[in-house]
PQR file with spaces between the fields and no chain letter, atoms N, CA, C, O and H, PARSE charges and radii, in Angstrom:
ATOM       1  N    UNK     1       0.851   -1.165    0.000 -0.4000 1.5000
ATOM       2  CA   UNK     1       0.000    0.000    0.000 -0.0000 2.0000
ATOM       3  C    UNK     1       0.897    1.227    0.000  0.5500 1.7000
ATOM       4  O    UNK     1       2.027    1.258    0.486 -0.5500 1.4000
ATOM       5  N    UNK     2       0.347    2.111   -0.525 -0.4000 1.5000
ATOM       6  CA   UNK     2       1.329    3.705   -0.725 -0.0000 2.0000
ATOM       7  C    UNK     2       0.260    4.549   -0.599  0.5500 1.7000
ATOM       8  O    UNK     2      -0.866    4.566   -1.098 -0.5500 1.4000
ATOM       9  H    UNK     2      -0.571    2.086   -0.920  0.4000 1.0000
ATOM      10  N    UNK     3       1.162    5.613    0.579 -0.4000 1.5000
ATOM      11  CA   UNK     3      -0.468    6.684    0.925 -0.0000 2.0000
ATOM      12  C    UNK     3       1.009    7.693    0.239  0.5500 1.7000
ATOM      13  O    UNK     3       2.237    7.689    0.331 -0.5500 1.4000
ATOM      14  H    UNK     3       2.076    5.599    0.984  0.4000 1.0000
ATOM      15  N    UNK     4       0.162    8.303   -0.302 -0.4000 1.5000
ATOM      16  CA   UNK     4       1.372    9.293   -1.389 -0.0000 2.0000
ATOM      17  C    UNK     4       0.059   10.856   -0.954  0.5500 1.7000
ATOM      18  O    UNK     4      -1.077   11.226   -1.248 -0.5500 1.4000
ATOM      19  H    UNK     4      -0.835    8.307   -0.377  0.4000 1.0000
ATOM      20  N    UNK     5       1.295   11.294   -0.063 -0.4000 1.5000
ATOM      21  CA   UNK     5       0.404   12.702    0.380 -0.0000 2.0000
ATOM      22  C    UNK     5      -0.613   13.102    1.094  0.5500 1.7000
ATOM      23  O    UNK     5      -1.472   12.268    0.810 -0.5500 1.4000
ATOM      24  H    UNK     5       2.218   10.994    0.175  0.4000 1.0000
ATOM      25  N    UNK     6      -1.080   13.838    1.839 -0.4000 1.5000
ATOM      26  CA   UNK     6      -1.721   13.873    2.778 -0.0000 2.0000
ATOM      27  C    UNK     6      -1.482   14.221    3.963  0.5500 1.7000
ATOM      28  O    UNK     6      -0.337   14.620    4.174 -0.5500 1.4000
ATOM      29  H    UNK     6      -0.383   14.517    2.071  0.4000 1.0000
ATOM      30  N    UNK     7      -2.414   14.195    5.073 -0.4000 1.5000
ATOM      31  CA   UNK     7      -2.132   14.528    6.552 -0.0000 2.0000
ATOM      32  C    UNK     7      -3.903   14.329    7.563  0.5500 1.7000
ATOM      33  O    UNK     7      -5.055   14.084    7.205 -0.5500 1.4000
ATOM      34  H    UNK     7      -3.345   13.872    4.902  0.4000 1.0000
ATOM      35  N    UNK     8      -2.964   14.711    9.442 -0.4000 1.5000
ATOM      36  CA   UNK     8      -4.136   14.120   10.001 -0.0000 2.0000
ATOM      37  C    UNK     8      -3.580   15.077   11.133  0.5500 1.7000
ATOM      38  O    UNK     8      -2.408   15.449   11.176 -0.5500 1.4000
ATOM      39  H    UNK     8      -2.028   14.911    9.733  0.4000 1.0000
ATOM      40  N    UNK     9      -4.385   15.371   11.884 -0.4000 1.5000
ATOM      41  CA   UNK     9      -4.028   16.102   13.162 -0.0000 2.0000
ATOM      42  C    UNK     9      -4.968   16.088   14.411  0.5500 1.7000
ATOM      43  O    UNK     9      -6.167   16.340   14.284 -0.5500 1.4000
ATOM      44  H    UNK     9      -5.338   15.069   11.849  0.4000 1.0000
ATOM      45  N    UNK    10      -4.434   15.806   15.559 -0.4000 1.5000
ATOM      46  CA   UNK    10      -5.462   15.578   17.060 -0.0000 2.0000
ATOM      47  C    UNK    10      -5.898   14.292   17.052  0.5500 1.7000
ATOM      48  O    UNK    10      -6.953   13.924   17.568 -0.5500 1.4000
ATOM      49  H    UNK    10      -3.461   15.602   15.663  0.4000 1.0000
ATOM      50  N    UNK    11      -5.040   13.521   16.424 -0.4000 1.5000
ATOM      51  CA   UNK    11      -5.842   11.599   17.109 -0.0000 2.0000
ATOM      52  C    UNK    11      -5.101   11.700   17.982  0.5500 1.7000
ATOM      53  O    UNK    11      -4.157   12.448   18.238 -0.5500 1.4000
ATOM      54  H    UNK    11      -4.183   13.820   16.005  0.4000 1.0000
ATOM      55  N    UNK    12      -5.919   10.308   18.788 -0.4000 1.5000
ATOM      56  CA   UNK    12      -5.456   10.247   20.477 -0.0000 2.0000
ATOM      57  C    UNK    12      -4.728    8.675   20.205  0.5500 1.7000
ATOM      58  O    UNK    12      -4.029    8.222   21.112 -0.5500 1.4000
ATOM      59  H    UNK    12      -6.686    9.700   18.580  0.4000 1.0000
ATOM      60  N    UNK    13      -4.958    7.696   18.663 -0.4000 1.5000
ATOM      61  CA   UNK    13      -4.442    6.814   18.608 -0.0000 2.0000
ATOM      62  C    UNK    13      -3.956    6.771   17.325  0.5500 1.7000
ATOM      63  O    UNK    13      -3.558    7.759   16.708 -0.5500 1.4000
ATOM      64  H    UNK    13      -5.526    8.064   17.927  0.4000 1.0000
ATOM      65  N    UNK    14      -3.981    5.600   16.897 -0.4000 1.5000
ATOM      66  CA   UNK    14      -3.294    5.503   15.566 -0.0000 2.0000
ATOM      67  C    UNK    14      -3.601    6.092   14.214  0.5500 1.7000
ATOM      68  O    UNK    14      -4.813    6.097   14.003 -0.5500 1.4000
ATOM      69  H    UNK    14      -4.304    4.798   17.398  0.4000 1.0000
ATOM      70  N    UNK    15      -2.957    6.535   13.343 -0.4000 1.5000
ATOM      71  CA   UNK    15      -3.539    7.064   11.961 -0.0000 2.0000
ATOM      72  C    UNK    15      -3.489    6.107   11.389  0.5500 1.7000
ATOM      73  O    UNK    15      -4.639    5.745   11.142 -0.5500 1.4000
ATOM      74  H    UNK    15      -1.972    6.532   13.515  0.4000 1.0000
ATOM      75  N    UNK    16      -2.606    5.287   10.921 -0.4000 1.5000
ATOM      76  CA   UNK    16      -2.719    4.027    9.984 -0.0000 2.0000
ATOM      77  C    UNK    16      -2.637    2.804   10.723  0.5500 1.7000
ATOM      78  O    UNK    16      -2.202    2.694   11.870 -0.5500 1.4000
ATOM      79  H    UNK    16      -1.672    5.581   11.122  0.4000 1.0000
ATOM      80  N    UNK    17      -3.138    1.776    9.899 -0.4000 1.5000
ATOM      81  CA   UNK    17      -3.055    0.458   10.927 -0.0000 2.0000
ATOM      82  C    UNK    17      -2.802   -0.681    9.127  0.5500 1.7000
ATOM      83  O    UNK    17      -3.407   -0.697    8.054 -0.5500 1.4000
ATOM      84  H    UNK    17      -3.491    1.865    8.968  0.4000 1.0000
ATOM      85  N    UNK    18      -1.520   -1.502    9.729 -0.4000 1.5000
ATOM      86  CA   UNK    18      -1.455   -2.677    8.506 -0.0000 2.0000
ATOM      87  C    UNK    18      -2.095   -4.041    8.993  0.5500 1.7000
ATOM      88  O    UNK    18      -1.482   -4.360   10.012 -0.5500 1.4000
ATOM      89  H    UNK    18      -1.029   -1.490   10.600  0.4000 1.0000
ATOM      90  N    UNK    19      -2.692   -4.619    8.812 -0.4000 1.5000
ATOM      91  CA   UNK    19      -3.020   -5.897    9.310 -0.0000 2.0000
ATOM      92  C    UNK    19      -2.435   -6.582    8.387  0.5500 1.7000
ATOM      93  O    UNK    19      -2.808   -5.910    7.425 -0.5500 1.4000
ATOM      94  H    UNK    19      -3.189   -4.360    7.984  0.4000 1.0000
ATOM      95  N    UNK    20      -1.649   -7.607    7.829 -0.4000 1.5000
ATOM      96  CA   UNK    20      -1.243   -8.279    6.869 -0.0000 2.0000
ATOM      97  C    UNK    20       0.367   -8.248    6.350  0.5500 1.7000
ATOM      98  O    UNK    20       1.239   -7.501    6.795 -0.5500 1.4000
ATOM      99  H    UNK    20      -1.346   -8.152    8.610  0.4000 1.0000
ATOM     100  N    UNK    21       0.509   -9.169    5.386 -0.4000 1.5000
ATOM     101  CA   UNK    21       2.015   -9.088    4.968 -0.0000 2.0000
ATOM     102  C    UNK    21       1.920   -8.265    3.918  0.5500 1.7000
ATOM     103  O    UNK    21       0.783   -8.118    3.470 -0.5500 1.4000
ATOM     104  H    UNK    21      -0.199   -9.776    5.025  0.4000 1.0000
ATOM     105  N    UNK    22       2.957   -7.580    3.304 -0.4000 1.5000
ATOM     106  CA   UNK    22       3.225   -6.301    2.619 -0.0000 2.0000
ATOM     107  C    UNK    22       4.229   -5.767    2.703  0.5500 1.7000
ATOM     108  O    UNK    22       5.280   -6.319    3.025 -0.5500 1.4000
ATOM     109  H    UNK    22       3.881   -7.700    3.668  0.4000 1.0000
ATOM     110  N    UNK    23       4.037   -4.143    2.322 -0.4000 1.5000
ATOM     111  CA   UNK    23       4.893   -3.126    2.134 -0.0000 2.0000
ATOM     112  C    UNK    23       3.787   -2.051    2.274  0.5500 1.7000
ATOM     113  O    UNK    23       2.823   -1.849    1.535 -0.5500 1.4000
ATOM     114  H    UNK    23       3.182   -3.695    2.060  0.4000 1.0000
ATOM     115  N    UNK    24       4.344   -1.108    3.947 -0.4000 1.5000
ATOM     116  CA   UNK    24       3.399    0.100    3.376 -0.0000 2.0000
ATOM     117  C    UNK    24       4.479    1.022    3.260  0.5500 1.7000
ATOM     118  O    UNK    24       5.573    0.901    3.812 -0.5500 1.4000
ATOM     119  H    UNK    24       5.127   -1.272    4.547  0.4000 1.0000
ATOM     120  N    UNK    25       4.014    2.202    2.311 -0.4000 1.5000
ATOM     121  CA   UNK    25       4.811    3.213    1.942 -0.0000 2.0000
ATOM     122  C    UNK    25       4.509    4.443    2.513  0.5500 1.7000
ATOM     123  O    UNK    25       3.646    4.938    1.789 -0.5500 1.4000
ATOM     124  H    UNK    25       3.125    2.300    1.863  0.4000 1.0000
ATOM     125  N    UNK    26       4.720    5.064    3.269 -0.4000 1.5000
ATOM     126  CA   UNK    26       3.670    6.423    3.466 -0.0000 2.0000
ATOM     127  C    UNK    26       5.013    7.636    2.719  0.5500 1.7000
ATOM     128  O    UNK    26       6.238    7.522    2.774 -0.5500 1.4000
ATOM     129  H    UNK    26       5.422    4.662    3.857  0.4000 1.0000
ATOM     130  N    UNK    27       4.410    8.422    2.251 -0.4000 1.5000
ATOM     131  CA   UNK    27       5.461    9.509    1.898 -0.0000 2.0000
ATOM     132  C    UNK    27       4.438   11.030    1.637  0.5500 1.7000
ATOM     133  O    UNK    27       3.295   11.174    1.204 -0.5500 1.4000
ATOM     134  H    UNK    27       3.415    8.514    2.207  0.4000 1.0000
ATOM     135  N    UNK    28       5.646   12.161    2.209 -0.4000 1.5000
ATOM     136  CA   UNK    28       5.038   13.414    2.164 -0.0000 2.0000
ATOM     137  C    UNK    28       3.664   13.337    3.222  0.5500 1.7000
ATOM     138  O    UNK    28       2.606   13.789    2.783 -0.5500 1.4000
ATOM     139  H    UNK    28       6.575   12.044    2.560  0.4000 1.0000
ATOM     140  N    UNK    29       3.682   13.043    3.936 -0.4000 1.5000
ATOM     141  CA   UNK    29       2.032   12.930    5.087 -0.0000 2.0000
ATOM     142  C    UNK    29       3.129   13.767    6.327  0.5500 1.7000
ATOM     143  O    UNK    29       4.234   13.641    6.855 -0.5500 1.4000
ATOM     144  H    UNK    29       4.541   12.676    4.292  0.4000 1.0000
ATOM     145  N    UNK    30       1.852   14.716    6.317 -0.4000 1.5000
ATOM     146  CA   UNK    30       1.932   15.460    7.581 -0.0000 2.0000
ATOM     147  C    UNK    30       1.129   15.430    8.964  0.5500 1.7000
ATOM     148  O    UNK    30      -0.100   15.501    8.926 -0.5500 1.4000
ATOM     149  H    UNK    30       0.954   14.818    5.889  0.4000 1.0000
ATOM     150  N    UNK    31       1.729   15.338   10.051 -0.4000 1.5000
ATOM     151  CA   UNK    31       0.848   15.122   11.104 -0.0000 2.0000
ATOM     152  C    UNK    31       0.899   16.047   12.436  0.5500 1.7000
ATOM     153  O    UNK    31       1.952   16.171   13.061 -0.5500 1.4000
ATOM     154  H    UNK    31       2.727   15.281   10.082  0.4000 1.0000
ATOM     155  N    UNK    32      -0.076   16.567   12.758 -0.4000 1.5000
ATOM     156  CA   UNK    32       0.404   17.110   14.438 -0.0000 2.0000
ATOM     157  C    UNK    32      -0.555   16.406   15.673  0.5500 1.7000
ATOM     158  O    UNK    32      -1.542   15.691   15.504 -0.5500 1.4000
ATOM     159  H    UNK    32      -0.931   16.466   12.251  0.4000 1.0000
ATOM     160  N    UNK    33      -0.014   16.791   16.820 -0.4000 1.5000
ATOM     161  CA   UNK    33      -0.431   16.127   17.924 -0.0000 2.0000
ATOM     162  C    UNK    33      -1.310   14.646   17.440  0.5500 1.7000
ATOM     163  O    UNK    33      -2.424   14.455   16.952 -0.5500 1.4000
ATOM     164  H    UNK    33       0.788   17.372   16.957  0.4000 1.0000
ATOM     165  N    UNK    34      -0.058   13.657   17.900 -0.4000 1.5000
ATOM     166  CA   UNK    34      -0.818   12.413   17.138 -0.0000 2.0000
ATOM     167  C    UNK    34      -0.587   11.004   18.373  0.5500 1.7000
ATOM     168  O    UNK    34       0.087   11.154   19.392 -0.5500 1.4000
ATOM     169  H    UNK    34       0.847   13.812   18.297  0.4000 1.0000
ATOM     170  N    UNK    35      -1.062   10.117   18.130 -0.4000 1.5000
ATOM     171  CA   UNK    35      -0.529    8.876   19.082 -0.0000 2.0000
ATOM     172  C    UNK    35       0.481    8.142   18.659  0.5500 1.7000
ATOM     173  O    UNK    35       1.566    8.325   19.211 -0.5500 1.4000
ATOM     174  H    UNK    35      -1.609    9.995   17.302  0.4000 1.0000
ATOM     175  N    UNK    36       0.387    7.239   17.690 -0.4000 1.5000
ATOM     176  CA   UNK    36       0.964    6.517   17.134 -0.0000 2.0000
ATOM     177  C    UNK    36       0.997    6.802   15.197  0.5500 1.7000
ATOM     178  O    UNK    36      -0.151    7.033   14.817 -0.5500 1.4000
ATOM     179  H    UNK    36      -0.494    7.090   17.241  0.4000 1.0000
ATOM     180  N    UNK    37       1.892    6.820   14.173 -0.4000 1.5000
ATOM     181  CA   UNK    37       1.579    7.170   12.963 -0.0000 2.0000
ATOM     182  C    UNK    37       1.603    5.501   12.393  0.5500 1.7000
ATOM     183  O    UNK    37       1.093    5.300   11.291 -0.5500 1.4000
ATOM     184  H    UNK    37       2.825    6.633   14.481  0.4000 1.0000
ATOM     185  N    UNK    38       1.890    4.932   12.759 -0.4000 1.5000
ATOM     186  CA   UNK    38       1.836    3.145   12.025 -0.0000 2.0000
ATOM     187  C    UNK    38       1.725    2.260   13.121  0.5500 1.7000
ATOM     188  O    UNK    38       2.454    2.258   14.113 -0.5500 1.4000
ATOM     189  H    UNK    38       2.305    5.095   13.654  0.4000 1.0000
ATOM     190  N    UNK    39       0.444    1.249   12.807 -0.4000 1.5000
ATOM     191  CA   UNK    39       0.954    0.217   13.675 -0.0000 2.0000
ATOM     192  C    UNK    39       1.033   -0.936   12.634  0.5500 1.7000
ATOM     193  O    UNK    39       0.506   -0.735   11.540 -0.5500 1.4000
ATOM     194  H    UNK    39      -0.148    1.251   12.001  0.4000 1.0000
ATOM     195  N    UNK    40       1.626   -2.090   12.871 -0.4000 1.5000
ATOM     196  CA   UNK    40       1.679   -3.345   11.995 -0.0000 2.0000
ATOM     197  C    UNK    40       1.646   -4.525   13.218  0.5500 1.7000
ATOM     198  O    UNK    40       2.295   -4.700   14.250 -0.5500 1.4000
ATOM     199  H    UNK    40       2.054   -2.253   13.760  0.4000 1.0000
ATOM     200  N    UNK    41       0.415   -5.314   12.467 -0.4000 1.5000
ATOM     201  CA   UNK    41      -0.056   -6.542   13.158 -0.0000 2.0000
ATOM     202  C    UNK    41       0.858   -7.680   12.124  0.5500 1.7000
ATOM     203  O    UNK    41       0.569   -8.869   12.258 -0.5500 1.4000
ATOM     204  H    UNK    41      -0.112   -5.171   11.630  0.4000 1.0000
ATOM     205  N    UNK    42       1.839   -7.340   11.208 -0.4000 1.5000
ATOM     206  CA   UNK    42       2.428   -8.619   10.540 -0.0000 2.0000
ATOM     207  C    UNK    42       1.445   -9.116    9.617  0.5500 1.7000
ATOM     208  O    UNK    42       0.494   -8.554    9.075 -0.5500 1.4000
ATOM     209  H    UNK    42       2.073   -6.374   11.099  0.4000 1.0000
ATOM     210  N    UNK    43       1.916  -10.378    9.552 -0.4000 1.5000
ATOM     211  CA   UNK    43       0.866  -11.392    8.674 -0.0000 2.0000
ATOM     212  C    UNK    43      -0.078  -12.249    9.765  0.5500 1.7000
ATOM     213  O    UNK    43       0.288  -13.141   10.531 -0.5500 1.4000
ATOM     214  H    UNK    43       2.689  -10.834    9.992  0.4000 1.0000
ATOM     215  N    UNK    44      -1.451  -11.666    9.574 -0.4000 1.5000
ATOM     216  CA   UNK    44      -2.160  -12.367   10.408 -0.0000 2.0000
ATOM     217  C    UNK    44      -3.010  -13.478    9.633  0.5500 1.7000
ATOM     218  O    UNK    44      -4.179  -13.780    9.874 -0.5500 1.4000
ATOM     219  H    UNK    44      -1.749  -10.942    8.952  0.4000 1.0000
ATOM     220  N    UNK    45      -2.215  -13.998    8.696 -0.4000 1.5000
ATOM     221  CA   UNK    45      -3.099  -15.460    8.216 -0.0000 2.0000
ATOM     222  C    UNK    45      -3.584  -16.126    9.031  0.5500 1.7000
ATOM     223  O    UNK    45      -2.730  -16.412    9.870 -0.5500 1.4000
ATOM     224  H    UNK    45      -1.265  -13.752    8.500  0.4000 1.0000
ATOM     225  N    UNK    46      -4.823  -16.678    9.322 -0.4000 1.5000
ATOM     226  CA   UNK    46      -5.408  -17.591   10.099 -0.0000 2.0000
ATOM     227  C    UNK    46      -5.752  -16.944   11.261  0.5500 1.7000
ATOM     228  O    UNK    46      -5.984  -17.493   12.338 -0.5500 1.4000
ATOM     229  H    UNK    46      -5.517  -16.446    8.640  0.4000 1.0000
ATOM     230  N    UNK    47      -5.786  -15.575   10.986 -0.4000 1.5000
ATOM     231  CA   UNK    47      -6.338  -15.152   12.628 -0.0000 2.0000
ATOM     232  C    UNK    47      -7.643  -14.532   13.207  0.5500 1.7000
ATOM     233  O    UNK    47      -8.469  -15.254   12.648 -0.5500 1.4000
ATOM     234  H    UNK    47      -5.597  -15.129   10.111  0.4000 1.0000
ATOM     235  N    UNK    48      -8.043  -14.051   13.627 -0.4000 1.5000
ATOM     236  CA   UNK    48      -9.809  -13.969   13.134 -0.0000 2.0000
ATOM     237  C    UNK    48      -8.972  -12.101   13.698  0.5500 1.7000
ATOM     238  O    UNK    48      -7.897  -11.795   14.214 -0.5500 1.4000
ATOM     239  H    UNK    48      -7.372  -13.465   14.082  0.4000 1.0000
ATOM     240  N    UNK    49     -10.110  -11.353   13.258 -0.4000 1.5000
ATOM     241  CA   UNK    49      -9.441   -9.638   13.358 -0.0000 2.0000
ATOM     242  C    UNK    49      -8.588   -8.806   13.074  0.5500 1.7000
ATOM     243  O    UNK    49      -8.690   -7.651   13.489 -0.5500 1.4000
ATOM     244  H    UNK    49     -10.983  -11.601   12.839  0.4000 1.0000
């Protein structure tokens, strides 16, 4: 996945979330007062959520 540009400001948690195997790309994204900007759960084959 590629988030090409953009922005987010005042979350109290995450802006992006990967569930799966991949490649994320983020580029040029701007953020203020934020929690977390990526989380990654890996490869969740076989997992329920």
């Amino acid at each position: 996945m590629v988030i090409d540009s953009g922005g987010a400001r005042a979350t109290e948690h995450k802006i992006f979330q990967h569930n799966g195997p991949g490649t994320m790309m983020i580029n040029d994204f701007r953020v203020e007062n934020f929690g977390t900007l990526y989380l990654s759960c890996g490869n969740r084959t076989g997992r329920e959520n």
